[in-house]
C-alpha positions in Angstrom: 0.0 0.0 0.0 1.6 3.3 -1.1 2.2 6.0 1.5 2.0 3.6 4.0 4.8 4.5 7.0 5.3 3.0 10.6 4.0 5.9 13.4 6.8 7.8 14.3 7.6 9.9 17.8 6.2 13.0 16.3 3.3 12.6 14.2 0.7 13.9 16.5 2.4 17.3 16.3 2.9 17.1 13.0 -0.9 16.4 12.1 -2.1 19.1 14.5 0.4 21.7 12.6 -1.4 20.8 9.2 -4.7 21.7 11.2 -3.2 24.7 12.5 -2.6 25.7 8.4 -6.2 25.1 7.3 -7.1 27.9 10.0 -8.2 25.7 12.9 -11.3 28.4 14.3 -11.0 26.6 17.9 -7.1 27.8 18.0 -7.8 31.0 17.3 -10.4 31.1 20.1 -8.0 29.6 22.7 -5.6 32.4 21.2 -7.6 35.0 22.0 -10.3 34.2 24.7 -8.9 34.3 28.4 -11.0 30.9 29.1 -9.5 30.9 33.1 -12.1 34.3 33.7 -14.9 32.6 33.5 -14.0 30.1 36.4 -15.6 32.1 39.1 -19.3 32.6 37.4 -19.2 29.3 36.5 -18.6 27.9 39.9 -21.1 29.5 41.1 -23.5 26.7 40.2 -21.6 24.5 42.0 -21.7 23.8 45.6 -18.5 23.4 47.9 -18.9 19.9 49.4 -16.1 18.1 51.1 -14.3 16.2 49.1 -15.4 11.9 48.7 -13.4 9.2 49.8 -14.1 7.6 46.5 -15.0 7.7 43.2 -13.6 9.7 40.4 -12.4 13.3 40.2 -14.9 16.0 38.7 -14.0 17.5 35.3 -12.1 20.6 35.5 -15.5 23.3 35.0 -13.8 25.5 33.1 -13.1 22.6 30.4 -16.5 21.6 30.8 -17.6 25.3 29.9 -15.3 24.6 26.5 -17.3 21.4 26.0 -20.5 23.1 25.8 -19.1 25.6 23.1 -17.9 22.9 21.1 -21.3 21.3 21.3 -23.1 24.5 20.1 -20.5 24.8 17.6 -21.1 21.9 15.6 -24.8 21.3 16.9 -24.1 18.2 18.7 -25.9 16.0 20.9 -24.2 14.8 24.5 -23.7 11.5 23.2 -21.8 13.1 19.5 -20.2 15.5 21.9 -18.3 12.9 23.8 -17.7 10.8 20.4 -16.2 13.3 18.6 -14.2 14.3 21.6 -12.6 11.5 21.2 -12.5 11.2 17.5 -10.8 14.4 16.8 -7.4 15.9 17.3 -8.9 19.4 17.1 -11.0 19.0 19.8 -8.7 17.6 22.2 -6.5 20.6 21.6 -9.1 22.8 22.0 -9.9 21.4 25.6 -6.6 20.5 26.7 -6.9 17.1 26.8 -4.1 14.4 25.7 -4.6 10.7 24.5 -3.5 9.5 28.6 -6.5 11.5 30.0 -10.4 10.9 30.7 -13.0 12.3 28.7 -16.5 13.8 29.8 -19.0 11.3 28.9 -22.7 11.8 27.8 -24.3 11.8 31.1 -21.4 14.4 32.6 -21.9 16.9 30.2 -25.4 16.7 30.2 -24.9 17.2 34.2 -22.6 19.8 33.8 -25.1 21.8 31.4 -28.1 21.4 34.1 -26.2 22.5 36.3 -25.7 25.9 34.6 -29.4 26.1 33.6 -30.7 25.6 36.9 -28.5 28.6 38.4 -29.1 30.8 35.3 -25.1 31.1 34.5 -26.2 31.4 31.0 -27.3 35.1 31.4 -24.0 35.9 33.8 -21.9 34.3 31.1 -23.5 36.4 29.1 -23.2 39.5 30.8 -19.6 39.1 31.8 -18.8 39.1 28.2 -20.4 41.3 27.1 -18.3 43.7 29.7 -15.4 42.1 28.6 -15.7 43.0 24.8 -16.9 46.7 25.8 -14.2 47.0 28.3 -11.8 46.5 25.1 -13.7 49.0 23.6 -14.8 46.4 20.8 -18.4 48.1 20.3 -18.7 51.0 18.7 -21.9 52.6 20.6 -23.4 54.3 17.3 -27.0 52.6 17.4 -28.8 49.7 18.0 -30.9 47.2 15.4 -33.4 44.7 16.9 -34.9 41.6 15.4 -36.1 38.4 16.5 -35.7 34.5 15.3 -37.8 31.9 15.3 -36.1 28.8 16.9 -38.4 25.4 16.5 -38.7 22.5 18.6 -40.3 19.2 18.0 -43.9 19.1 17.1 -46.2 17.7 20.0 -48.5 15.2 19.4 -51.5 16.4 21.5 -54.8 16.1 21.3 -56.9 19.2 20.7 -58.5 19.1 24.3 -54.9 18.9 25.5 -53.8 21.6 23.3 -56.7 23.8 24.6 -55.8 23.1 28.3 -52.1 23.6 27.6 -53.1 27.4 26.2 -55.0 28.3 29.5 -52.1 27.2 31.4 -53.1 23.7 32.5 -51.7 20.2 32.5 -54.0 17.5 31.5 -54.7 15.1 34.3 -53.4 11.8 32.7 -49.6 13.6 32.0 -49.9 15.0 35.7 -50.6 11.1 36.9 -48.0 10.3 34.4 -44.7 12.0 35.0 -42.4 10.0 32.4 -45.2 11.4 29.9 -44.9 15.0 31.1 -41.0 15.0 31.2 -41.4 14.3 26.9 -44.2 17.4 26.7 -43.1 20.6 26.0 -45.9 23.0 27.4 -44.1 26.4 27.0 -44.0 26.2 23.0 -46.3 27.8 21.1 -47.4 28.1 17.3 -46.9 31.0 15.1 -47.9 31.3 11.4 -45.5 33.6 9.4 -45.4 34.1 5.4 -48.3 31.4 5.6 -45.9 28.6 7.1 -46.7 27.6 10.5 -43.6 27.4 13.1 -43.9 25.9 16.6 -40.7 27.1 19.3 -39.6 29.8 20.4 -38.1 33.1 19.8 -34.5 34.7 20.2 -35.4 38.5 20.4 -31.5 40.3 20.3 -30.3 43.8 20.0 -26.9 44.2 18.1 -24.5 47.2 18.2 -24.8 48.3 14.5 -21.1 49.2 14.0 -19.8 46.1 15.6 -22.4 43.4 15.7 -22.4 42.2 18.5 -25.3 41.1 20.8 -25.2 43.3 23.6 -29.0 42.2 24.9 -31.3 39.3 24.2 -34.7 38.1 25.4 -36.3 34.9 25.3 -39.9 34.1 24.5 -42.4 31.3 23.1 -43.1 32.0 19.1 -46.5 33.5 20.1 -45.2 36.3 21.2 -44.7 39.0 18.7 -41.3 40.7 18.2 -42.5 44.2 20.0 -43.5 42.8 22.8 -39.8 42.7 24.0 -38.8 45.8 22.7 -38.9 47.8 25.9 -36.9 44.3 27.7 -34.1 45.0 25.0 -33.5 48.8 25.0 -31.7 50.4 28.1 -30.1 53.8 29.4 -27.3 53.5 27.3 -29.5 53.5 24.1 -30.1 57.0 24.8 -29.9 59.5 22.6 -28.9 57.0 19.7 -30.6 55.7 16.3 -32.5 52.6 16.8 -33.0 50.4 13.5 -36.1 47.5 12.9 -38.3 46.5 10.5 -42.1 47.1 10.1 -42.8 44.6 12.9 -41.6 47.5 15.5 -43.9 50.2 14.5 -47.1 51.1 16.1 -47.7 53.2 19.1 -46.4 51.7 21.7 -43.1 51.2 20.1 -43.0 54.7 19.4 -43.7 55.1 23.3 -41.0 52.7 24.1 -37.9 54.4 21.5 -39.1 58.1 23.2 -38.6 56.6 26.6 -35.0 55.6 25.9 -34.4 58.8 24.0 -33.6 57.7 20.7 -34.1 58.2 17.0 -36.4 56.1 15.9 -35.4 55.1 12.2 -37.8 52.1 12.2 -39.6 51.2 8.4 -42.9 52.1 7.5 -45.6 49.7 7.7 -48.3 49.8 4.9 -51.8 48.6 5.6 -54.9 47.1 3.2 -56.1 50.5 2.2 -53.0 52.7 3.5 -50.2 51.5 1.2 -46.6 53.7 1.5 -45.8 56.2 -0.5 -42.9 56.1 -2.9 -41.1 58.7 -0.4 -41.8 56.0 2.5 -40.4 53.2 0.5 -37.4 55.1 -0.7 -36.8 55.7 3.3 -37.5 52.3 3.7 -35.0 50.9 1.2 -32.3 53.1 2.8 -33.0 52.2 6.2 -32.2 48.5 5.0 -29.1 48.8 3.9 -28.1 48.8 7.7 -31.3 47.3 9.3 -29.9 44.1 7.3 -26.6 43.9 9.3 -28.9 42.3 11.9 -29.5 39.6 9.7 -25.6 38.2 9.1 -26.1 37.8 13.0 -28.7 34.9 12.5 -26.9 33.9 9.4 -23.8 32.9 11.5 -26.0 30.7 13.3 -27.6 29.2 9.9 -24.2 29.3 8.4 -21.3 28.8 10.9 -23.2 27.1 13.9 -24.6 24.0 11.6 -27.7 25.2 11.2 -28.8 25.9 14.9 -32.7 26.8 14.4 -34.1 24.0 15.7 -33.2 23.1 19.2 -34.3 19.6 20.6 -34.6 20.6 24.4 -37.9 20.9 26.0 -39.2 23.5 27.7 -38.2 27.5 28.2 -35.3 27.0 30.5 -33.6 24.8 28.4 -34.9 26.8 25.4 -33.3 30.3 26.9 -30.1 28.4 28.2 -29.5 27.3 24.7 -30.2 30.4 23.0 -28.1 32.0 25.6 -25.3 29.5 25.0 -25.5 30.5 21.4 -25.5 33.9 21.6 -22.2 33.6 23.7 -20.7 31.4 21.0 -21.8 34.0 18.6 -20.0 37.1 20.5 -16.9 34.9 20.9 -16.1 34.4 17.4 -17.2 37.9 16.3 -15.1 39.5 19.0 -12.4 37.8 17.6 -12.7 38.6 14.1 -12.7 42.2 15.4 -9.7 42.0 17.1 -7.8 40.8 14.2 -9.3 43.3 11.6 -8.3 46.1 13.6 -5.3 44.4 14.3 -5.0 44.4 18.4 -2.7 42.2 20.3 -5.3 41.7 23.2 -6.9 38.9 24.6 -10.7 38.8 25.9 
C-alpha cells in the first residue's frame, strides 16, 4: 500500500500543525479568549462539598464550559459531543486534553449543562462578556438594530382538548398522573404562522450594536409572542440619545412610546396597511434604512451558516430553550469579538 509509514515519535504534532494551516477556528479562540475568567461565574452553580473518599475526580468546570461551546459549535448531541471528543485531534486541543486523559462522557456533560441552567449562569456568562468586549472597547456605541428568530422544537402530538388546556395554562390530568409522559411534553412552546408557514418554538429577540455586531442584549420568549413585545426588555439607558434600526414589525404606538422613553431616534420602516399602502417617499426611506437594518441579519446567518444550522433546538421547555439560546449567543460574541480583534489588528486577549 503506497504512502503507508510505521507511526513515528512526532506525528501527532505534526498532524495538529497541518490543522493549524487550514485555519483551525478553535485555536484562534483559545488564542484570543482568556478561558480561566470565566471560572468564578461558572462555579457559582456548583456547591462546595467536602471532598469523597471515592469515586472519580470532577471534570475541570472551566473545560467543561469549553465542552458546551464545542457542542453548540457543531450542533451536537451529548452522546456526538463525547464521540467526537474522542475522535478528533482538534477537539482535544481545543480542551486540553491528551490521548492518557479521561474524557467527559454523555451523562457528565449533560450534568454539567443542568447545572448551569438551573442557576441561570447562561445570562452571567453572558453579561460578563459582554463587559469584557466593551471593556476593550470592541463596540462601537453608534445605534442599535433589533430583530427576532424563530427557533423550533419538535412538534407535539396532542390532542386538541390537550392543546386547549395547555393554552390556559393547565396540565391534563393523565400527563400529571403520568410523570415519564410529562418529562417528553413541552408545554411552553407555542405556534406561530408567518409568510403562511406555520412554526412551533420559540423566539430569540436580540439587540446588536450596529457598528460592531455584537449582541449586547437578548430576550427569550415562546413563538407566540410578537417581536414588539420585547422591545422595551431589549432597549436600556445607554441606548439614549442613539438611532435605533427595525423592520415594520416595531412600528405602532407603543413602540413609538418605548424608543421616546430611551431617547432615541427612531429610524424604524414604515408599515403599509390594506387600504394605506406607503408612499414612494416612505419606500425610498425604507429601502435606505435596510441597507443597515440588514446587518442584523448576518447575526442569525452565523447561526444558519457557521453554527450547523442551529434553528431547531431539541430541548424541551423555556429554560432549556433560553439556556441554549443564551449559550449561542455567547458562541456568537466569541467568534465575532475575535474577528474584530484581528481586523483592527490588536494584540489583546478577551
Amino acid at each position: 500500500m503506497r504512502n503507508k509509514k510505521s507511526r513515528g515519535l512526532f506525528d501527532d504534532q505534526f498532524r495538529l500543525e497541518k490543522i493549524s494551516k487550514l485555519k483551525d477556528p478553535l485555536e484562534k479562540l483559545n488564542r484570543y479568549i482568556k478561558w480561566e475568567d470565566f471560572r468564578s461565574i461558572i462555579d457559582q452553580a456548583f456547591r462546595e462539598t467536602e471532598p469523597s473518599l471515592g469515586g472519580r475526580p470532577p471534570f475541570d468546570r472551566v473545560m467543561m464550559f469549553k465542552v458546551l461551546v464545542l457542542q453548540k459549535m457543531y450542533n451536537l448531541s451529548d452522546d456526538k459531543t463525547e464521540y467526537q471528543i474522542l475522535d478528533r485531534f482538534s477537539f482535544s486541543r481545543f480542551l486540553g486534553i491528551d490521548l492518557c486523559d479521561a474524557v467527559p462522557d454523555a451523562k457528565t456533560i449533560w450534568h454539567f449543562r443542568e447545572q448551569l441552567k438551573t442557576h441561570s449562569i447562561f445570562d452571567r456568562l453572558f453579561e460578563f462578556l459582554h463587559k469584557k468586549i466593551k471593556n476593550a472597547q470592541l463596540i462601537m456605541n453608534d445605534g442599535s438594530i433589533v430583530d427576532a428568530r424563530i427557533i423550533e422544537v419538535p412538534k407535539q402530538r396532542n390532542s386538541r382538548d390537550e392543546n386547549g388546556q395547555i393554552k390556559n395554562g393547565d396540565i391534563p390530568e393523565d400527563w400529571k398522573e403520568n410523570p415519564n409522559k410529562l418529562r417528553q411534553k413541552d408545554t411552553d412552546a407555542s405556534w406561530l404562522k408567518k409568510n403562511g408557514k406555520n412554526y412551533y418554538g420559540y423566539k430569540n429577540h436580540i439587540k446588536i450594536d450596529q457598528g460592531s455586531k455584537i449582541i449586547t442584549e437578548y430576550q427569550v420568549t415562546t413563538a407566540s409572542v410578537h417581536d414588539s413585545d420585547a422591545l422595551e426588555d431589549l432597549l436600556d439607558e445607554s441606548d439614549a440619545e442613539k438611532p435605533l434600526w427595525a423592520d415594520s414589525a416595531y412600528t405602532g404606538k407603543r413602540c413609538a412610546k418605548v424608543i421616546r422613553k430611551y431617547r432615541m431616534k427612531n429610524l424604524t420602516h414604515k408599515k403599509g396597511y390594506r387600504n394605506k399602502p406607503l408612499s414612494e417617499y416612505q419606500r425610498k426611506k425604507n429601502h435606505i434604512k435596510s441597507k443597515i437594518r440588514a446587518r442584523v441579519e448576518h447575526v442569525f446567518g452565523f447561526a444558519w451558516q457557521n453554527l450547523n444550522g442551529s434553528t431547531f433546538f431539541r430541548h424541551i421547555g423555556l429554560d432549556r430553550i433560553a439556556s441554549s439560546i443564551g449559550l449561542q449567543n455567547i458562541v456568537y460574541n466569541l467568534f465575532r469579538a475575535v474577528y474584530l480583534i484581528e481586523a483592527r489588528g490588536m494584540s489583546i486577549k478577551l
